[in-house]
C-alpha positions as CSV (number, residue, x, y, z in Angstrom):
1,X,89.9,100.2,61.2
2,X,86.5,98.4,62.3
3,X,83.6,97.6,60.6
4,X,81.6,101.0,62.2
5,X,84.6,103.2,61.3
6,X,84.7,101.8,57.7
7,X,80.8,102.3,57.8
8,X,81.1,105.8,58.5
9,X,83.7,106.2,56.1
10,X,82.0,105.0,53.2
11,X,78.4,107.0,53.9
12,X,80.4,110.0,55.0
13,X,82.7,110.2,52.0
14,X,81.2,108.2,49.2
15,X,84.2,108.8,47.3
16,X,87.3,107.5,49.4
17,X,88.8,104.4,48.4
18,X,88.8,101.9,52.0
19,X,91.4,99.1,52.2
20,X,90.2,96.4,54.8
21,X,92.7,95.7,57.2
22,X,95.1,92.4,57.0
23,X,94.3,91.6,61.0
24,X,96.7,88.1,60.2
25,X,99.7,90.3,59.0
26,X,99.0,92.9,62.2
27,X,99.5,89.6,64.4
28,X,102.4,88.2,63.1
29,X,104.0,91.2,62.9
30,X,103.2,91.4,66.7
31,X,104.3,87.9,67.6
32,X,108.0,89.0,65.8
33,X,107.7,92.1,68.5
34,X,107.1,90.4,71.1
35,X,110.4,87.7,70.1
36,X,112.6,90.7,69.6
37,X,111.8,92.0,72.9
38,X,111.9,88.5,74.7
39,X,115.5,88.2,73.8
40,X,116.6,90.4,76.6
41,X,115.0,89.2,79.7
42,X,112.5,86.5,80.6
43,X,110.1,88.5,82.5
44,X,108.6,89.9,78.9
45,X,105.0,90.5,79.3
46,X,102.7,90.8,75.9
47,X,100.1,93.7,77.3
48,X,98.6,94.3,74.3
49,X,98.6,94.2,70.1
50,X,102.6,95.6,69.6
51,X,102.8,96.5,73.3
52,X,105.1,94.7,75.7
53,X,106.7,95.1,79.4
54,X,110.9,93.9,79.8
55,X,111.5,93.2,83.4
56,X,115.6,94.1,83.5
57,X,115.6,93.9,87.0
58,X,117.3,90.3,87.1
59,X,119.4,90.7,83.9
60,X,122.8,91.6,83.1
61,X,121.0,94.7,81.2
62,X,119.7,95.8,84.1
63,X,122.2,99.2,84.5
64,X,121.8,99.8,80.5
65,X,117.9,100.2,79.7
66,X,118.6,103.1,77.5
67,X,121.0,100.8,75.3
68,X,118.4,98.2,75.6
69,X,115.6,100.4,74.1
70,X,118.1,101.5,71.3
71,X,119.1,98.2,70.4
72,X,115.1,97.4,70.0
73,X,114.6,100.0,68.1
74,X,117.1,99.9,65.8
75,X,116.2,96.0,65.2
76,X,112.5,96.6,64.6
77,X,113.4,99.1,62.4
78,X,115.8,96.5,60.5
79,X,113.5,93.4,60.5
80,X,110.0,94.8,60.4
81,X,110.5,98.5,59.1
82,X,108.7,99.9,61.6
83,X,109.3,102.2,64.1
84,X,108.8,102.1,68.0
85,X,108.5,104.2,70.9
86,X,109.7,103.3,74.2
87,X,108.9,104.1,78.0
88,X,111.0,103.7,80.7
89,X,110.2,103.6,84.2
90,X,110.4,102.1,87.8
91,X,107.3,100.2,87.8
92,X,104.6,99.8,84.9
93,X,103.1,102.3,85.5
94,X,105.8,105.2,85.2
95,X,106.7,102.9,82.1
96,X,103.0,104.0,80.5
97,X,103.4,107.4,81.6
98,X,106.8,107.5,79.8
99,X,105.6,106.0,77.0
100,X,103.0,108.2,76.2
101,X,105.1,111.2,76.7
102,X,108.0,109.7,74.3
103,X,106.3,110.6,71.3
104,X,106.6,109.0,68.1
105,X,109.7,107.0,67.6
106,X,110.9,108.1,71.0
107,X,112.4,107.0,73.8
108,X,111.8,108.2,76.9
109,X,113.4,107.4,80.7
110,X,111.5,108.4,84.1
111,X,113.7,107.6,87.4
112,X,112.2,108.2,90.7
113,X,113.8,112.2,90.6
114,X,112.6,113.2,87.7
115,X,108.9,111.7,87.2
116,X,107.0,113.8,89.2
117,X,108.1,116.8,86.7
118,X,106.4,115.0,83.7
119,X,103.4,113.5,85.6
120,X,102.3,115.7,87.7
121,X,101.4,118.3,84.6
122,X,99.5,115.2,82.8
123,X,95.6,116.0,83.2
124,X,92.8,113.2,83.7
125,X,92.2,112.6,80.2
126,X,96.1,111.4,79.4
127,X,96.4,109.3,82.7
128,X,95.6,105.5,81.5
129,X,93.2,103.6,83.1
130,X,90.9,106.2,84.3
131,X,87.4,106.2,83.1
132,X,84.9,108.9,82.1
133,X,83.1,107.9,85.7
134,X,85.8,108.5,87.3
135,X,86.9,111.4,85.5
136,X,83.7,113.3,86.4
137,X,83.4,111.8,90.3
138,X,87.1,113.8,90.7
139,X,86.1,117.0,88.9
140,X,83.5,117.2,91.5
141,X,86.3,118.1,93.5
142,X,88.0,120.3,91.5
143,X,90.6,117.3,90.5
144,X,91.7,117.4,86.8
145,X,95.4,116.9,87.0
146,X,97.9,114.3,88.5
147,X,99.2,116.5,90.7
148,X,95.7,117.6,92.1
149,X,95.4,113.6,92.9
150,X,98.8,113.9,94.8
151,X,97.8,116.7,97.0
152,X,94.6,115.2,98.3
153,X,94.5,112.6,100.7
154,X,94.3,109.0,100.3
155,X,91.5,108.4,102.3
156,X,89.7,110.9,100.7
157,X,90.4,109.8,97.3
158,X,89.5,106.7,99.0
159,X,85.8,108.0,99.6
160,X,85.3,109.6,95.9
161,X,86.4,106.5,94.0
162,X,86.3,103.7,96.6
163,X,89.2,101.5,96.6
164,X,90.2,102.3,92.9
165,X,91.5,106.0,94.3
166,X,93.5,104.9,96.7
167,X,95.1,102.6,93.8
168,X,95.3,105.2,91.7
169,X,96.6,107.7,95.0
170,X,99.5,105.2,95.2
171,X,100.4,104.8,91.2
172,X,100.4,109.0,90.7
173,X,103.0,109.2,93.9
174,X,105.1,106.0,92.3
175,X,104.1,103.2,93.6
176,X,102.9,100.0,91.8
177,X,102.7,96.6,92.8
178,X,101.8,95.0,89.1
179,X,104.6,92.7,88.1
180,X,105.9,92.2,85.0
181,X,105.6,88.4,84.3
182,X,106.4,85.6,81.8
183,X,103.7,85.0,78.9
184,X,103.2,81.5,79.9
185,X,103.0,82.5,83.8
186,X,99.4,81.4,85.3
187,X,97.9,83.2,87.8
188,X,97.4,80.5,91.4
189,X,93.8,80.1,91.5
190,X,92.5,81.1,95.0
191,X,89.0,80.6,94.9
192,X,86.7,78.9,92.5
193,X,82.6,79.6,92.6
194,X,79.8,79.0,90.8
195,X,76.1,80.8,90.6
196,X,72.9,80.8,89.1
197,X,70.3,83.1,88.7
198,X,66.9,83.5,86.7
199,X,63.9,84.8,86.2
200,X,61.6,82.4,88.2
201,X,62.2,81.1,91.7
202,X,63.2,78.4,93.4
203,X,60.5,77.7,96.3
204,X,61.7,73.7,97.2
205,X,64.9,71.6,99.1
206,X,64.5,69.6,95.6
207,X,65.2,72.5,93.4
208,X,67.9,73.9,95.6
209,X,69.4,69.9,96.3
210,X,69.3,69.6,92.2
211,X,71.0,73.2,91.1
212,X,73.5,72.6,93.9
213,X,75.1,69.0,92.4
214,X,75.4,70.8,88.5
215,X,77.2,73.8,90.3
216,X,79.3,71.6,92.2
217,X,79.5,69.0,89.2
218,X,81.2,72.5,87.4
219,X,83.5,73.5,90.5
220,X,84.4,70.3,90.5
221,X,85.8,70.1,87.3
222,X,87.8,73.1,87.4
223,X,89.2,72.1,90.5
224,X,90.6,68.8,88.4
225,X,92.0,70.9,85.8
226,X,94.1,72.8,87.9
227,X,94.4,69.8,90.5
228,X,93.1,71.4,93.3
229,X,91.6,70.1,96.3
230,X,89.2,72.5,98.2
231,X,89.1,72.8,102.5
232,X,86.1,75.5,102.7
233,X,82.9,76.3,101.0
234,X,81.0,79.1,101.2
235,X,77.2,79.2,100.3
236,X,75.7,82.8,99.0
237,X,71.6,83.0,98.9
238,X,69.8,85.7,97.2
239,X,66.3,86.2,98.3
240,X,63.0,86.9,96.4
241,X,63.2,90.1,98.8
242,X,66.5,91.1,97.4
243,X,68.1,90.0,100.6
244,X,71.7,88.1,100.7
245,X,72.4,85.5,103.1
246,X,76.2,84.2,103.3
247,X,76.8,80.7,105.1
248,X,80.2,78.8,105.1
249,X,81.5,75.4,106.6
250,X,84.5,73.4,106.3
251,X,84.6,70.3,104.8
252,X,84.9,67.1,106.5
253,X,88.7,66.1,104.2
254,X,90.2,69.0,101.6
255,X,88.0,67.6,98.4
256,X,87.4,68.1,94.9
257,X,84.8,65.4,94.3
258,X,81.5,67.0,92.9
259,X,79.4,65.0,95.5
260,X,81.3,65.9,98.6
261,X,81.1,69.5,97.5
262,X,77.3,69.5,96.7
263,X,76.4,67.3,99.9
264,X,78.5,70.0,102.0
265,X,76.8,72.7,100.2
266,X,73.1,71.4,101.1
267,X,74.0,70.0,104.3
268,X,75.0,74.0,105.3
269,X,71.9,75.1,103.4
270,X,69.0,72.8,105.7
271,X,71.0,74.3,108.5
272,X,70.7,77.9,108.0
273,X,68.7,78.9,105.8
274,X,64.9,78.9,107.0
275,X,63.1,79.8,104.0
276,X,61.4,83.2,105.1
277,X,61.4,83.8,101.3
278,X,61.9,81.9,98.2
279,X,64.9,82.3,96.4
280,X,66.2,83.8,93.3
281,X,70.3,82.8,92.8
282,X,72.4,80.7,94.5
283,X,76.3,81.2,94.5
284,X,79.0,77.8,95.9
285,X,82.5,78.8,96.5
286,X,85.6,76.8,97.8
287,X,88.1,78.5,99.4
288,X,91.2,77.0,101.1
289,X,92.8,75.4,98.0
290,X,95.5,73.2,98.0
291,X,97.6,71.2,95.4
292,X,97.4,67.4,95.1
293,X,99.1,65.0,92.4
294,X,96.1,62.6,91.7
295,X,92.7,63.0,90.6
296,X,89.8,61.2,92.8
297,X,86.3,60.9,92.2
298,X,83.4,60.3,94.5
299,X,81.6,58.4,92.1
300,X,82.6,56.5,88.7
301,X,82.7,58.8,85.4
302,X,79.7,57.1,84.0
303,X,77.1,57.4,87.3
304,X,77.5,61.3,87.6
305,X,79.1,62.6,84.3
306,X,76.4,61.0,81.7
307,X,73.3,62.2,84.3
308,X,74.9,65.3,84.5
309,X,73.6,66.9,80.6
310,X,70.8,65.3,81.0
311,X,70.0,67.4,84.4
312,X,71.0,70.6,82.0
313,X,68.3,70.1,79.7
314,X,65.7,68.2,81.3
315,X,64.9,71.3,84.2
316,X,64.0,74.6,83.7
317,X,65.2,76.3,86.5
318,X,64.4,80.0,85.3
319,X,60.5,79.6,85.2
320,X,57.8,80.0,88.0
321,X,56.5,76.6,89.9
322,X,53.4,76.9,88.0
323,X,55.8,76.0,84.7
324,X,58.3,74.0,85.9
325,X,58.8,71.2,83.9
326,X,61.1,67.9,84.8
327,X,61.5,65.7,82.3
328,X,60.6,61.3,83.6
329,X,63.9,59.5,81.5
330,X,65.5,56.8,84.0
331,X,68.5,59.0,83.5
332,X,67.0,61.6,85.8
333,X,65.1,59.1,88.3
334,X,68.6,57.5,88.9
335,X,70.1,60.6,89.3
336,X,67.2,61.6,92.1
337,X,67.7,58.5,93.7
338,X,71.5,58.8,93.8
339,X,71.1,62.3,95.4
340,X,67.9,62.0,97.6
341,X,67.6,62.9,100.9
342,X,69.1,59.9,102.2
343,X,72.7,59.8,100.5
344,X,72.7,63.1,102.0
């Protein structure tokens, strides 16, 4: 239980005994599901606390999944003494709907026949992964069940829940594109940004030329973790008049240098933006990413990665020009000499 439930509990019923919860012995019990399950294919994906997807579609078991459940089972049952339910399905989705209509210490298989006879009576409440917004948006419209959701349009589902209702349109009539994959499977990173916003605003090229380098400094090393280089950048303005202006520009050579993104980045800036207001945020992005074996730098280590903390806590940035305060070290004058208009 957690610590409001136990609170409740204990003004509510003075008198009931409550046993804190071993949260260590809950997560090692689910780390032994999880290596049960990952025996049999894998493509064994932890979703949860003692909740897991088993790709079969590349196994040997893959004409058996109703052995394969029963074989789960009856192991949990022998090494943990516990009992599971189980869901089978198509796609993970079906798999969810099946599992919530197994019941306790069921087992339950969906195949593209039979699915829409269980589904389709399931109202919004019991569908997972819709919300109470969403919920309310649809009964609008006189949509409480799956099947109501079936019979309308996608495009019009489209319009009531924007582009979540026509993924939802497409799960309720079968069709899922989520993929069941590997635990230590990472994601390929596509595009990498950073952003700033505050209070104040920033009303000079110095502000913006400083605040640009530490969000490129950031990018920069993220892109070196994942050894990236990066072949566009897009620039994202937010005005003091609540107005967004979006710039982009190639770079020169696919980077991942912190100076040759931040000198892209205010080179594009001094060229379109022609400070009708002052601004409030300011988003970098590099698209366009590509893999390389070696890590470069622009500049040594010690030149941009000791000036960089000392940028951090010498500026305010989210204060009004009136309080802006910049701290004098030779730290920060060598820094504003390294990145002055010139070197850019």
């Amino acid at each position: 239980m957690t610590n409001q439930v136990i609170l409740h509990c204990k003004i509510d019923h003075m008198g009931t005994p409550v046993t804190e919860s071993d949260f260590s012995l809950f997560n090692q019990i689910s780390e032994d599901f999880y290596n049960i399950c990952s025996r049999y294919s894998q493509l064994c994906m932890a979703e949860s606390y003692g909740e897991c997807y088993i790709d079969l579609t590349y196994t040997a078991f893959r004409s058996f999944p109703d052995r394969v459940a029963s074989d789960i089972r009856a192991e949990v049952a022998r090494v943990l003494s516990r009992t599971v339910s189980v869901g089978i399905g198509f796609n993970i989705f079906i798999s969810d709907i099946a599992l919530i209509n197994a019941g306790e210490n069921g087992i339950l298989h969906l195949t593209p026949d039979t699915f829409r006879q269980t589904l389709w009576e399931m109202d919004m409440c019991s569908l997972p992964d819709i919300g109470a917004s969403a919920r309310r948006r649809l009964a609008r419209y006189s949509i409480y069940t799956a099947k109501d959701i079936a019979l309308v349009s996608q495009d019009k589902l489209r319009l009531i829940c924007g582009r979540d209702g026509a993924v939802l349109w497409d799960r309720i009539c079968g069709f899922d594109e989520r993929q069941v994959v590997a635990r230590d499977f990472s994601t390929p990173v596509k595009v990498v940004g950073e952003g700033f916003s505050g209070k104040g605003v920033f009303d000079s090229n110095e502000d913006i030329r400083l605040l640009m380098l530490i969000l490129s400094d950031r990018i920069s090393a993220r892109l070196s973790d994942e050894h990236l280089k990066a072949g566009k950048l897009q620039l994202i303005i937010r005005d003091s008049d609540m107005r967004s202006h979006e710039y982009s520009a190639l770079l020169p050579v696919p980077a991942s240098g912190r100076v040759s993104i931040a000198r892209r980045a205010y080179e594009l800036f001094k060229a379109s933006y022609g400070w009708q207001s002052d601004i409030t945020s300011v988003i970098i992005k590099v698209t366009e990413l590509t893999h390389h074996k070696s890590v470069l730098f622009d500049v040594s280590k010690n030149e941009i990665g000791h000036l960089a903390p000392v940028i951090f806590g010498g500026v305010t940035y989210a204060v009004n020009s009136q309080s802006r305060k910049q701290t004098q070290s030779d730290e920060l004058k060598a820094f504003a000499e390294f990145f002055s208009c010139r070197s850019c």
